[in-house]
C-alpha positions, 0 to 999 in steps of 0.5 A: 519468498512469502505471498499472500494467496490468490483471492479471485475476489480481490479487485486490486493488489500491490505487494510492494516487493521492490516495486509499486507494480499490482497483481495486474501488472498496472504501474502506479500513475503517480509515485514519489520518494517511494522507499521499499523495506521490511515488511509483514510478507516480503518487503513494504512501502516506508510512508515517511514524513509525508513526502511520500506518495502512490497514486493509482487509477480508480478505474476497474480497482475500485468498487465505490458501492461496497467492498473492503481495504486491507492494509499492514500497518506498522506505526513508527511513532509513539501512541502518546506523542499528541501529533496527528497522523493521517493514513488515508 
């Protein structure tokens, strides 16, 4: 089983291997139709029609002033198809 390293710097984390659970052990407060399949490291969430949601609480896993988001993404659909896709 392959994890990312530790990063002491990193503030919020979620591997998805199985289940929405963070690095600090914090459930999602929200999670809907949540599919778990292949991933980059392990295993991923499958963000489906849009059907499919995570929600987690802001405080102490977000800096509003600075930081960085990191994401794996694997696009399942044609770039030319002319739809529209939000990600965040």
């Amino acid at each position: 089983m392959t994890s990312l390293p530790y990063d002491p710097s990193r503030i919020f984390m979620v591997d998805f291997n199985g289940n929405g659970i963070t690095s600090e052990s914090e459930s999602p407060i929200f999670e809907n139709n949540t599919i778990y399949t292949e991933g980059k490291f392990n295993q991923s969430v499958l963000f489906d029609k849009g059907s499919v949601y995570l929600v987690y609480n802001t405080t102490n896993n977000l800096n509003i002033t600075n930081g960085t988001i990191e994401f794996w993404f694997k696009p399942d659909w044609y770039g030319d198809d002319t739809k529209y896709y939000v990600l965040f």
